[in-house]
KOLSEDO-51008 format. One record per residue (C-alpha): residue number from 1; residue in three letters; chain; x, y, z. Coordinates in nm, 2 decimals. Last residue first. Layout:
<recs>
rec lodo:NUM | bagu:ala | titi:A | px:X | py:Y | pz:Z
...
</recs>
This chain:
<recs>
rec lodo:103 | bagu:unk | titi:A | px:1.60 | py:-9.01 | pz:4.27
rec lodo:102 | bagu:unk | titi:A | px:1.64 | py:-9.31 | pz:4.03
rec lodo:101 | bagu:unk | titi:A | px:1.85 | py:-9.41 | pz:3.79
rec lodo:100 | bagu:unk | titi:A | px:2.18 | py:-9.26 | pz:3.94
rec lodo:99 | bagu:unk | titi:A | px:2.45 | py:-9.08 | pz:3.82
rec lodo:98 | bagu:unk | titi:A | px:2.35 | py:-8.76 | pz:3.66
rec lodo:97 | bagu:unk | titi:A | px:2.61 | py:-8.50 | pz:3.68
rec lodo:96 | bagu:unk | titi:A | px:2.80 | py:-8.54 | pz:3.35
rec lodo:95 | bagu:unk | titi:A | px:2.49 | py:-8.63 | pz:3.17
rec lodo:94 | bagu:unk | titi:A | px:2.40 | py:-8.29 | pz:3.25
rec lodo:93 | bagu:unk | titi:A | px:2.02 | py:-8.24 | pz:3.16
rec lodo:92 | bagu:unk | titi:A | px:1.95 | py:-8.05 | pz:3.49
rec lodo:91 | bagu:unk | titi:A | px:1.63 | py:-8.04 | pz:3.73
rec lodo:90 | bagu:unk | titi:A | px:1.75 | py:-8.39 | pz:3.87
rec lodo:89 | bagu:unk | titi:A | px:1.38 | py:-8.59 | pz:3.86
rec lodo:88 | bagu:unk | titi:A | px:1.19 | py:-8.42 | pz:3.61
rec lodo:87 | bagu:unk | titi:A | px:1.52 | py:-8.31 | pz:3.39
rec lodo:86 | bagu:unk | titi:A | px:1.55 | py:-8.68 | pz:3.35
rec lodo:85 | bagu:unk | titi:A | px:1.22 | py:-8.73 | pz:3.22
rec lodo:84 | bagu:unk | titi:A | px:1.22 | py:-8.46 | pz:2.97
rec lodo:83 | bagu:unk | titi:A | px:1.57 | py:-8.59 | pz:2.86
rec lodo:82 | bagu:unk | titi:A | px:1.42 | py:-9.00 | pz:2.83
rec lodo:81 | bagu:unk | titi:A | px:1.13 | py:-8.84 | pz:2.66
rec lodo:80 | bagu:unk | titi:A | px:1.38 | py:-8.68 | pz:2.39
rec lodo:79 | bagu:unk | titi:A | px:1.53 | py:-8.99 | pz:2.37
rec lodo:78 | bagu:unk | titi:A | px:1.23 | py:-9.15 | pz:2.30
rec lodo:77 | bagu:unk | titi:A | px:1.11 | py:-8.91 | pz:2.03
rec lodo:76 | bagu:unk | titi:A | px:1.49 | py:-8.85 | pz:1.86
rec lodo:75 | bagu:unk | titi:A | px:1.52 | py:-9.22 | pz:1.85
rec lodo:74 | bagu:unk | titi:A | px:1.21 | py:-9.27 | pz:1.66
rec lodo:73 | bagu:unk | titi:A | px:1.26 | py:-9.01 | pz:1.43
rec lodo:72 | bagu:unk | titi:A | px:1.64 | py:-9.08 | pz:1.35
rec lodo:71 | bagu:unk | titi:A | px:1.48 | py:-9.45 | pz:1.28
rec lodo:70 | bagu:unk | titi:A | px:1.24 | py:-9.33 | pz:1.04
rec lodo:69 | bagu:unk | titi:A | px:1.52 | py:-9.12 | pz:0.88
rec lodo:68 | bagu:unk | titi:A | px:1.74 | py:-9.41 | pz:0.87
rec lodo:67 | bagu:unk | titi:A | px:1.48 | py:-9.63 | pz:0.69
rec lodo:66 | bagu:unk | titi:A | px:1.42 | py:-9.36 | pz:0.43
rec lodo:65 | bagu:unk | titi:A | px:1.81 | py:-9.37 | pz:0.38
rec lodo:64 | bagu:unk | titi:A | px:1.81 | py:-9.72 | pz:0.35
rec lodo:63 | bagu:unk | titi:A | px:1.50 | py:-9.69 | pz:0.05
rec lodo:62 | bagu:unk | titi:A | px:1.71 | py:-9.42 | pz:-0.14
rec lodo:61 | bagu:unk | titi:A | px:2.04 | py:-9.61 | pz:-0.09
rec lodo:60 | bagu:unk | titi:A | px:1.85 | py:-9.94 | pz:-0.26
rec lodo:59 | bagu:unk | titi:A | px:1.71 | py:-9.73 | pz:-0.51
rec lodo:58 | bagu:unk | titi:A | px:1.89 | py:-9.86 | pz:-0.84
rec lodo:57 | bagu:unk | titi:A | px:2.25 | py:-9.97 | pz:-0.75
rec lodo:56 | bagu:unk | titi:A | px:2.41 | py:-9.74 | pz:-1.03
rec lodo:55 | bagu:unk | titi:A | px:2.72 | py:-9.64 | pz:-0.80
rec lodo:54 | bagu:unk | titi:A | px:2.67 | py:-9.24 | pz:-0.84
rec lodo:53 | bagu:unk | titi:A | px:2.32 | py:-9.24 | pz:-0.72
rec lodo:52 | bagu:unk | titi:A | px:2.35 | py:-9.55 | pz:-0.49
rec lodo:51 | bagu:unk | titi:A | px:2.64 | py:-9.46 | pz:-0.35
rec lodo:50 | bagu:unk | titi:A | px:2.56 | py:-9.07 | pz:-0.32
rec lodo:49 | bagu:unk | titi:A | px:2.22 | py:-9.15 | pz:-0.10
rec lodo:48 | bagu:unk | titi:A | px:2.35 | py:-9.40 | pz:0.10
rec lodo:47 | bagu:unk | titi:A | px:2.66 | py:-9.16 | pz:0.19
rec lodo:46 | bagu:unk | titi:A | px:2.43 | py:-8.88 | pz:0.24
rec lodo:45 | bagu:unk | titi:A | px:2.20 | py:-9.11 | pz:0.45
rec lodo:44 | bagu:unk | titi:A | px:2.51 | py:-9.19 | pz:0.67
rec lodo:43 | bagu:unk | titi:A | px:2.63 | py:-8.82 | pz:0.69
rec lodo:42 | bagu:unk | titi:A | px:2.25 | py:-8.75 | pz:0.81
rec lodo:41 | bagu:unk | titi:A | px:2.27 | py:-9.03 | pz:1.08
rec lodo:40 | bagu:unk | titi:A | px:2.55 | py:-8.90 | pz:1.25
rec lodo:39 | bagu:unk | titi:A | px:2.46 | py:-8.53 | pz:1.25
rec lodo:38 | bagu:unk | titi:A | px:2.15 | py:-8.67 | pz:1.45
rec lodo:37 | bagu:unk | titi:A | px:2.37 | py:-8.81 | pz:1.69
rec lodo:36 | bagu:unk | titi:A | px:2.51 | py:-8.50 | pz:1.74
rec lodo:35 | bagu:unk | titi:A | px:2.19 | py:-8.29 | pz:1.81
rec lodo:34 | bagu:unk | titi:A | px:2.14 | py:-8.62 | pz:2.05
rec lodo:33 | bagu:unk | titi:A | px:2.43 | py:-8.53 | pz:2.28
rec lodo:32 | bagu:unk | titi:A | px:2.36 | py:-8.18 | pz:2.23
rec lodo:31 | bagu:unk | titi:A | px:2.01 | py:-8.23 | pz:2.38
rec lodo:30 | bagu:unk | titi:A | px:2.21 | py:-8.42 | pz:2.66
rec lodo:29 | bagu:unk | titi:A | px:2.41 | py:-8.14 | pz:2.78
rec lodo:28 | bagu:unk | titi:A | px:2.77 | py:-8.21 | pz:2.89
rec lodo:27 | bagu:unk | titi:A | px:2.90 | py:-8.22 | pz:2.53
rec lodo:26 | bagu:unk | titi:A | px:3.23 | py:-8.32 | pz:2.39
rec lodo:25 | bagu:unk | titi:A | px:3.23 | py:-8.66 | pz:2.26
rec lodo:24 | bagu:unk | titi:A | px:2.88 | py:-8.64 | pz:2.11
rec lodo:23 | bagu:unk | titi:A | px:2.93 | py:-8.31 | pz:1.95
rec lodo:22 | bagu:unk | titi:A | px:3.29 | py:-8.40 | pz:1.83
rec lodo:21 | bagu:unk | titi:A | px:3.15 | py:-8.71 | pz:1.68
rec lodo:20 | bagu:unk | titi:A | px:2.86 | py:-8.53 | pz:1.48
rec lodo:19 | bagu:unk | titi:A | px:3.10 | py:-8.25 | pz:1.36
rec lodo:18 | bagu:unk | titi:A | px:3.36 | py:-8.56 | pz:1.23
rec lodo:17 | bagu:unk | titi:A | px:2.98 | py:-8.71 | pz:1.11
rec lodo:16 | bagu:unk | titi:A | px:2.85 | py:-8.40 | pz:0.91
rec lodo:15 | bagu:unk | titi:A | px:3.27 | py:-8.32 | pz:0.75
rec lodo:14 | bagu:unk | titi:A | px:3.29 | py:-8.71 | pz:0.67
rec lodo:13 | bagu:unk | titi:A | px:2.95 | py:-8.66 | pz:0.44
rec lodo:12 | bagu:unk | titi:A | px:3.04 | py:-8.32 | pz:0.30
rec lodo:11 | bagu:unk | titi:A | px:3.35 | py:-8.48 | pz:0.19
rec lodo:10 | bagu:unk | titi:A | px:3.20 | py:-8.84 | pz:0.07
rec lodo:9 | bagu:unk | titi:A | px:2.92 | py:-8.60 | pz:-0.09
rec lodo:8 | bagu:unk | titi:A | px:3.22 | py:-8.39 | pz:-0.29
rec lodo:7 | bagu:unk | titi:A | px:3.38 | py:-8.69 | pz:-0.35
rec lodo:6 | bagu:unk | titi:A | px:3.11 | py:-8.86 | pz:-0.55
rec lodo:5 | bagu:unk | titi:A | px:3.07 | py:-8.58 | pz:-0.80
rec lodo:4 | bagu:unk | titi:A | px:2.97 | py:-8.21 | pz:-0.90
rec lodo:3 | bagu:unk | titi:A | px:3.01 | py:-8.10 | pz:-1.21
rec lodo:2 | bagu:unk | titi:A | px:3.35 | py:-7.89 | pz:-1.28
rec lodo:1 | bagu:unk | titi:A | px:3.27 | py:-7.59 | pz:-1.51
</recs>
């Protein structure tokens, strides 16, 4: 039986962030926007998390990757303030359609 190694993670990992690009790139609706964003993140934290298992750099990709999610976190709570606000003021979340800071 074949055990599973770096590639598989690099592959899982460039699979998450092609996804996460296509969400970004394609999308009207801003909660998709940041849906992809978030895809983003996790294939960098998968990365982190494979280098540092399979490169022997001690916890260093454990630590970054526990820096990333507190940052995912953060952006996901403003941004998702950002969105509430917007739909406030132009009853949509198209970013498409929204081109003005204030109403």
């Amino acid at each position: 039986m074949e055990s599973i190694g770096l590639n598989h993670f690099l592959v899982v990992s460039a699979i998450l962030f092609s996804l996460g690009i296509y969400a970004v790139v394609t999308r009207k609706n801003a909660i998709m926007v940041l849906m992809g964003i978030e895809l983003i993140l996790n294939s960098a934290n998968i990365n982190f998390v494979a280098f540092s298992r399979y490169g022997n750099s001690g916890l260093g990709g454990q630590i970054t990757a526990l820096f990333v999610i507190i940052l995912a976190a953060a952006e996901a709570a403003i941004a998702l303030a950002i969105v509430l606000n917007l739909y406030k003021t132009f009853a949509h979340v198209n970013i498409d359609e929204i081109d003005k800071l204030n109403s």
